[in-house]
C-alpha angles and dihedrals in degrees: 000000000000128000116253123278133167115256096240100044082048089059095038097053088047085051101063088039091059095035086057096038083056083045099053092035088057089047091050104052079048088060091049100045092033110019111243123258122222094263099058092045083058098049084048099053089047083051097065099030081067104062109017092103092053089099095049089046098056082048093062107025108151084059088059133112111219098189093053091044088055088038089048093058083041106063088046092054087050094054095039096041090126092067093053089227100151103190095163086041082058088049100047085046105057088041084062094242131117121245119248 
């Protein structure tokens, strides 16, 4: 049984899952039709640094701290502002909140 953990941050948490996985899976068919230069490695590996704790999060929701996992896709989305990602946008969304 899982611990409890509120609906929306549930879905929250599975949509910026899914948004990244789309993310990574279409870097990574530009790697293999292209090649991939350093810089989008990089943004492929941030990519994933950024989100790989979301499952053991949900797992242990009430450990976790909301404000550094919204801090966390935030400061991807600051240094990768020029992809217009938005993980924490995806987040705020689905929680049915507006980003600040």
């Amino acid at each position: 049984m899982l611990p409890p953990i509120p609906e929306p941050s549930l879905r929250a948490c599975l949509a910026v899952l899914q948004y990244a996985c789309l993310h990574a899976r279409l870097l990574g068919y530009e790697g293999e039709s292209h090649g991939l230069p350093p810089r989008r490695a990089q943004l492929l590996a941030d990519l994933m640094d950024a989100v790989h704790n979301l499952p053991q999060l949900i797992l242990r929701w009430p450990e976790c701290n909301e404000a550094l996992l919204r801090g966390m896709l935030a400061g991807f989305d600051e240094k990768w502002a020029g992809e217009d990602l938005g993980l924490l946008a995806v987040f705020e969304e689905t929680m049915g909140k507006t980003p600040p």
